[in-house]
C-alpha positions in Angstrom: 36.3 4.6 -5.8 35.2 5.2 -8.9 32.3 2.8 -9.7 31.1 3.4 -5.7 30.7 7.4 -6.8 29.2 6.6 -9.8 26.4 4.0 -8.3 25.9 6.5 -5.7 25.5 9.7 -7.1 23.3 8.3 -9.6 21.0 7.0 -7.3 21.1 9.9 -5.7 20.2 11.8 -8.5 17.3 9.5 -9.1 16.3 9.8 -5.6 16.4 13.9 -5.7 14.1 13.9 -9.2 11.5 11.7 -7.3 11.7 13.9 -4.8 11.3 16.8 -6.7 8.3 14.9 -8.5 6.6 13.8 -5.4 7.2 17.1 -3.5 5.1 18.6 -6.6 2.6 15.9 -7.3 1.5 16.0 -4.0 1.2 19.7 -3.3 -2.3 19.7 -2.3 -2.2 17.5 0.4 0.6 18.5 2.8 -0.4 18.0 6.4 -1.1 14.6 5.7 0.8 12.3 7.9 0.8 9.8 4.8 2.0 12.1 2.5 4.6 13.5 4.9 5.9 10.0 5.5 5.8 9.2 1.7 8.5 12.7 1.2 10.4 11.8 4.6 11.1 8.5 2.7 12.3 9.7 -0.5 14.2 12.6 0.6 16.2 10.3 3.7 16.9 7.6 1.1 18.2 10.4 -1.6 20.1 12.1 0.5 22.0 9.1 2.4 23.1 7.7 -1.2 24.0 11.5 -2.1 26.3 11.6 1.1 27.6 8.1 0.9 29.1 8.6 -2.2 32.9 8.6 -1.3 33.6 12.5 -3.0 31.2 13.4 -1.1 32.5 11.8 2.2 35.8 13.7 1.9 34.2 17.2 1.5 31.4 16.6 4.4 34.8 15.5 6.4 36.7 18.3 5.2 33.9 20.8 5.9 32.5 20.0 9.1 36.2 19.3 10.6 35.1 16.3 12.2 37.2 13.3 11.0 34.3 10.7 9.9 31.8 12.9 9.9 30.4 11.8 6.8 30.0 8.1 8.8 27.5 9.8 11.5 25.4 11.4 8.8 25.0 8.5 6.3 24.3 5.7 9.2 22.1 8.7 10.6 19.5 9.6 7.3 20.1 5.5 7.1 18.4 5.3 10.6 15.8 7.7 9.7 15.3 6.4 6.0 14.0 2.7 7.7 12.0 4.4 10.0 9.8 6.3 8.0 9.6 4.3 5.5 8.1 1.6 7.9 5.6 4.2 9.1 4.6 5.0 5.4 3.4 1.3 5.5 1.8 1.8 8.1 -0.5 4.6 7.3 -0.9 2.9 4.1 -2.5 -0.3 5.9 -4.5 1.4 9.0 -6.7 4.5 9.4 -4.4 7.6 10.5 -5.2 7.5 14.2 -4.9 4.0 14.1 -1.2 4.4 12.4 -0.4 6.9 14.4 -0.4 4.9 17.8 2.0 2.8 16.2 3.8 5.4 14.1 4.7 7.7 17.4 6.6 4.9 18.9 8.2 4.5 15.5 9.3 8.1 15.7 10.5 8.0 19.6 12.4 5.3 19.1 14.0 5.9 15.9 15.0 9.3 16.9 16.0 7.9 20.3 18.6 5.5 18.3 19.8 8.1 16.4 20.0 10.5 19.4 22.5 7.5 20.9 24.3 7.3 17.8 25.4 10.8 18.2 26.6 10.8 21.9 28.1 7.5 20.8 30.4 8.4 18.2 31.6 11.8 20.0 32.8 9.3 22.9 35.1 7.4 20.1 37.9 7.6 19.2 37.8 7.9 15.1 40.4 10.6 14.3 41.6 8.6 11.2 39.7 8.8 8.5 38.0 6.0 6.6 35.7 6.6 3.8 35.0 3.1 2.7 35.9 0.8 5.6 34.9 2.6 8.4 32.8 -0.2 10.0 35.5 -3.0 9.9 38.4 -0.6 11.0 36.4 0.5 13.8 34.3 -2.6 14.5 36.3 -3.3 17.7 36.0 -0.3 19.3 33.5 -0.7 21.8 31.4 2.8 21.5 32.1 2.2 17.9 30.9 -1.4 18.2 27.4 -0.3 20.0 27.4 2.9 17.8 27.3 0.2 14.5 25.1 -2.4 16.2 22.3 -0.6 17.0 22.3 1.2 13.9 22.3 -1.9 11.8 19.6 -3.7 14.1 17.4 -0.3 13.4 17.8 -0.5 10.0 17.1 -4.0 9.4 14.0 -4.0 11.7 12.7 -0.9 9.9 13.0 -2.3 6.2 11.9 -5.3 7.4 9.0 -4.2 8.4 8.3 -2.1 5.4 8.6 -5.6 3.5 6.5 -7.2 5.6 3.9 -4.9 5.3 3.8 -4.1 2.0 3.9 -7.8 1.2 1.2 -8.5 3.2 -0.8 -5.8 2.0 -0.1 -6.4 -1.4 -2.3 -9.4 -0.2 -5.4 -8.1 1.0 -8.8 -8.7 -0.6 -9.6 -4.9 -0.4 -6.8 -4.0 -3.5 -7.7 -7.3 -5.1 -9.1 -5.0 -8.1 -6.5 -2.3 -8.0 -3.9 -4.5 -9.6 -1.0 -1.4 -10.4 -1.6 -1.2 -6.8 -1.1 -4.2 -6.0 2.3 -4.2 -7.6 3.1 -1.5 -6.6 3.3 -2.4 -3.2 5.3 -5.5 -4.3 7.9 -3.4 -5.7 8.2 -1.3 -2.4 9.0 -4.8 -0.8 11.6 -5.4 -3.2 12.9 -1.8 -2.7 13.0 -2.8 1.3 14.6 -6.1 0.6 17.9 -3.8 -0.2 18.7 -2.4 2.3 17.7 -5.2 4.9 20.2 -7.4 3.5 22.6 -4.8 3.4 22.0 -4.4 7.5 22.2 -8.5 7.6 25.7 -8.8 5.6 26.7 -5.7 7.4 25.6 -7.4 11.0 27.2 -10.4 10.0 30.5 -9.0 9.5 30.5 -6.9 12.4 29.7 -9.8 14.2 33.1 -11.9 13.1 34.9 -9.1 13.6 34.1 -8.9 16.8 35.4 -12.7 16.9 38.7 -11.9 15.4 38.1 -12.5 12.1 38.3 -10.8 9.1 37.7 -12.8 6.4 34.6 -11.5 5.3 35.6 -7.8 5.6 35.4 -7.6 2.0 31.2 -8.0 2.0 31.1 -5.2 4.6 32.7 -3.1 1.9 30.5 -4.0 -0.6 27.4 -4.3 0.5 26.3 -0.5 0.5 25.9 -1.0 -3.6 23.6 -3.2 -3.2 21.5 -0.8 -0.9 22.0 1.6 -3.4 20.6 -0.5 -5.7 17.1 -0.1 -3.7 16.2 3.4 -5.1 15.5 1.7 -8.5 12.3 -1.0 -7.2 11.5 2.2 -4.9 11.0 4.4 -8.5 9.4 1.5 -10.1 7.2 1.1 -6.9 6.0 4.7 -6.3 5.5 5.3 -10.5 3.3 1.7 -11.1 0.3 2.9 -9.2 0.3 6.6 -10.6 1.5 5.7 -13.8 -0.2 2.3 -14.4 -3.5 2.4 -14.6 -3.1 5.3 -17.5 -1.3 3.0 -19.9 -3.0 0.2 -21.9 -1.8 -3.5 -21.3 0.9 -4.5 -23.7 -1.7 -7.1 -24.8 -4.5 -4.8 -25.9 -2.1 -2.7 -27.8 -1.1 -5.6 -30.2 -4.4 -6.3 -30.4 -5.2 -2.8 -31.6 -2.8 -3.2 -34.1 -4.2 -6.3 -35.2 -8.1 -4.5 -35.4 -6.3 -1.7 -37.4 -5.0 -4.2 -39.9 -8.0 -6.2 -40.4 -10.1 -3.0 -40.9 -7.4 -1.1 -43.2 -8.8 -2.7 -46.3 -12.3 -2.6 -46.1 -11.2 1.2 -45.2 -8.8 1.5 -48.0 -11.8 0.7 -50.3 -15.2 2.7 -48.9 -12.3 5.9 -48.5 -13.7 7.2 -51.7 -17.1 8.0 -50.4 -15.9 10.6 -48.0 -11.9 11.0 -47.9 -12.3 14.5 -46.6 -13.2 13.2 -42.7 -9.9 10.7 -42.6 -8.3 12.2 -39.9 -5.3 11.0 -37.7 -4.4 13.5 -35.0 -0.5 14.9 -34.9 1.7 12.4 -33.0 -0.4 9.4 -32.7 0.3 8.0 -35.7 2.0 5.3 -33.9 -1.4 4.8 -31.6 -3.1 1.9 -32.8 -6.2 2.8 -29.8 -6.6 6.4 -32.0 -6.1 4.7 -35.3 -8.9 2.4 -35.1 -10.8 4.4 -33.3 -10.6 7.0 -36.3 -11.2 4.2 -38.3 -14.6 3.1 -36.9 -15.8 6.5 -36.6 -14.9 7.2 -40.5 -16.5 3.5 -41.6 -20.0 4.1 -39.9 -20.2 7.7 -41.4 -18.8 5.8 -44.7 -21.8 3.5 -44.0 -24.5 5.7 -43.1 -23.9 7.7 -46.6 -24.0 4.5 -48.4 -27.1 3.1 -47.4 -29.4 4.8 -49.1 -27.9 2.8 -52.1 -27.9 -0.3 -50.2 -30.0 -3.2 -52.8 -32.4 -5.3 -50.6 -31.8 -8.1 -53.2 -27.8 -8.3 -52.8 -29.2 -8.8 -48.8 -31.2 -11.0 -49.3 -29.2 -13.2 -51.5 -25.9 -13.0 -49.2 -28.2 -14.2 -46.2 -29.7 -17.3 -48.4 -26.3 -18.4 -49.1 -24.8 -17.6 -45.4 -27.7 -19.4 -44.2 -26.7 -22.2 -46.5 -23.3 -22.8 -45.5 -24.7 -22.7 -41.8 -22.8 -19.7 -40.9 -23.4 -18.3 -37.2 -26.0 -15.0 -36.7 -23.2 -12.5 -36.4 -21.2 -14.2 -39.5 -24.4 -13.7 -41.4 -24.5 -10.6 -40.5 -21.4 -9.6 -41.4 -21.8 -11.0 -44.9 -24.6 -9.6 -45.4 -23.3 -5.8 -44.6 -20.4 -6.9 -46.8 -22.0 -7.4 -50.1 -24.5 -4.5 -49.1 -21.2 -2.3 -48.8 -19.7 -3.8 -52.2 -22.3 -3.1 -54.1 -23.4 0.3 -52.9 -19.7 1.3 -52.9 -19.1 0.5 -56.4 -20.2 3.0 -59.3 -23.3 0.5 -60.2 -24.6 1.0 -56.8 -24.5 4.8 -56.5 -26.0 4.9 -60.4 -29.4 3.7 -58.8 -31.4 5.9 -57.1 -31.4 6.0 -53.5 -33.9 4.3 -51.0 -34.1 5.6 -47.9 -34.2 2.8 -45.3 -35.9 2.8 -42.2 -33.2 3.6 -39.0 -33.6 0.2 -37.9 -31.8 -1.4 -40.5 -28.6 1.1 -39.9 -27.1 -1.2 -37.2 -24.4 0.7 -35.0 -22.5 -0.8 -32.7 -23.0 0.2 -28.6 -19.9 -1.5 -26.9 -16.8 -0.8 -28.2 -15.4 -4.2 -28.2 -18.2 -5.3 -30.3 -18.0 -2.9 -32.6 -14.1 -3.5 -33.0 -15.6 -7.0 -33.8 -18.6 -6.3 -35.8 -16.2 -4.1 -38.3 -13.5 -6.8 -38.5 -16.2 -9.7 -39.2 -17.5 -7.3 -41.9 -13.9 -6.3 -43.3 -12.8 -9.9 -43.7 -16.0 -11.3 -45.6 -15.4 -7.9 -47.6 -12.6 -9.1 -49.1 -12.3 -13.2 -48.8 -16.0 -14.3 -48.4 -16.7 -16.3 -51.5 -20.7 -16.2 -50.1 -20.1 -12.3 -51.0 -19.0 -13.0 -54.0 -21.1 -15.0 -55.5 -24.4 -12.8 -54.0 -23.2 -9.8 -55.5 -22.0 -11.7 -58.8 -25.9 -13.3 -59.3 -27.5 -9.5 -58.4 -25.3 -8.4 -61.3 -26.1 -11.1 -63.4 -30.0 -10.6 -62.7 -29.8 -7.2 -63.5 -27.6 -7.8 -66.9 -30.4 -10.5 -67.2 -33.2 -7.9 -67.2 -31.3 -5.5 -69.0 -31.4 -7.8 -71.9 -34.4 -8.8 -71.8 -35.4 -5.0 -72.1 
């Protein structure tokens, strides 16, 4: 009894804070058949785990009077649970009015069924109470037998449908470019799968019972966990396309970490220029998208001050060399800004007096990935590029040279 209240209230639980979520989130737009479907789903799915849960069998039982009670309300919210969940599906796939010619029948019938499970169960006979093995105590009982049957059938039918649809709309070309979407909808046919095989084992059982055997009773008695087990695809589903789309891939955040890393250096070393704009915000520390965002802005400001001082001779040596060693346009470019940022950096290069430079020779990046990549090509010949090196090495040496010679 234990582990079945625990599973159950907890999904229940789960199921009552989407609820609650969903209830708020979607405020603005009650009226809308979609959005009534979406809460009828949630709250029929909460609430039959909430009142399945065996401590909460015996006080429904208790409180209503009515040995088994508890049985009629479960399999009932059950009943209603598949059927509006299949119409969500369907006013997620077709145009309202369109859904609606499908959903009404949804709604007569499913109320119908439940409407027969009532009158059936107050023509049986159930005086003994069961709160985990009502179906296979009862199964032979023939208002009882009808009474499970047609709730099982419903059920099954309705989650099946909701897989279907979902699966199949999951598929369309029109979400082909809303991928959270797209599996979020997959998710919702996993949360449907639950349940369905829970009506299939159920069915199944019922089924041998009806032939005398018992064998299998056991599955009947288990088999509500694993429906239970649907309310955690069914968060998973309804959070992936709100949720989604606002957080970054798992792969762009390493490679933000990466950037930050590359650039942390060539930071680390220009930080002198200005170290009263390094900012990082409170709590994102741990952000590598704000990090290197900070770190861009603070290197082209870093930049900008420093090229006044930039020497057109440390240029034009670094891109005689890179050209040289065959380097590719944007490696050369990279160099180049290197030693221009070495040399202007140091003490030597903000001894000279300053040249203004014309603004087209302040290159700043437009697109944000090639930024990212400009400053990383530029922070790595920084520090390892012997071509940097050895252009900055003969400026100085040509200016020791004239020195002397003075």
């Amino acid at each position: 009894m234990a582990i079945f209240n625990l599973i159950y209230l907890s999904c229940g639980v789960v199921g009552l804070l989407l609820l609650a979520y969903k209830i708020r989130a979607l405020r603005s737009s009650w009226g809308s058949p979609r959005v009534v479907a979406l809460i009828s789903t949630v709250f029929f799915s909460a609430f039959a785990l909430l009142c399945a849960a065996p401590a909460n069998i015996g006080w429904i039982n208790r409180t209503s009077g009515v040995p088994n009670f508890a049985a009629l309300l479960v399999y009932s919210l059950v009943v209603c649970f598949a059927g509006s969940a299949f119409a969500l599906v369907l006013y997620w796939r077709y145009p309202a009015a369109q859904a609606w010619r499908r959903v009404r029948l949804i709604v007569v019938g499913y109320a119908s069924i439940v409407a027969a499970m009532i009158v059936l169960f107050s023509e049986s006979e159930v005086g003994e109470e069961r709160q985990v093995d009502f179906d296979t105590f009862y199964a032979t009982q023939p208002t009882i037998a009808v009474f499970l049957f047609i709730y099982l059938v419903a059920t099954m039918i309705g989650c099946g449908g909701q897989a279907y649809h979902c699966w199949q709309g999951s598929c369309d070309e029109a979400i082909s470019t809303r991928p959270w979407l797209r599996l979020g909808l997959r998710w919702y046919c996993a949360a449907a799968l639950f349940p369905m095989m829970f009506a299939v084992i159920k069915l199944f059982v019922l089924l041998t019972n009806w032939a005398g055997e018992h064998g299998f009773d056991v599955l009947s008695t288990t088999a509500p966990l694993m429906a239970s087990l649907s309310m955690i695809p069914l968060v998973i589903a309804m959070a992936l396309p709100v949720f989604g789309p606002r957080r970054p891939s798992p792969s762009l955040w390493v490679r933000r970490w990466r950037t930050y890393f590359a650039l942390r250096p060539l930071h680390r070393a220009l930080v002198h220029v200005n170290p009263a704009i390094v900012l990082v915000a409170p709590g994102k520390h741990l952000n590598p998208h704000h990090r290197v965002r900070r770190q861009i802005i603070e290197l082209n400001d870093w930049r900008w001050a420093l090229t006044p001082y930039f020497d057109l001779n440390v240029g034009e040596a670094a891109a005689s060399l890179a050209h040289e060693a065959s380097l590719t346009k944007d490696e050369v470019a990279a160099v180049v800004e290197a030693a221009q940022l070495r040399v202007a950096g140091s003490s030597g290069g903000r001894a000279r007096e300053p040249v203004r430079r014309p603004a087209a020779e302040i290159v700043d990046g437009t697109d944000l990935a090639a930024e990212h990549d400009r400053w990383v090509r530029i922070s790595r010949a920084y520090q390892h590029s012997p071509i940097v090196d050895a252009a900055v090495a003969a400026v100085a040496a040509r200016v020791d040279a004239a020195g002397g010679m003075e």
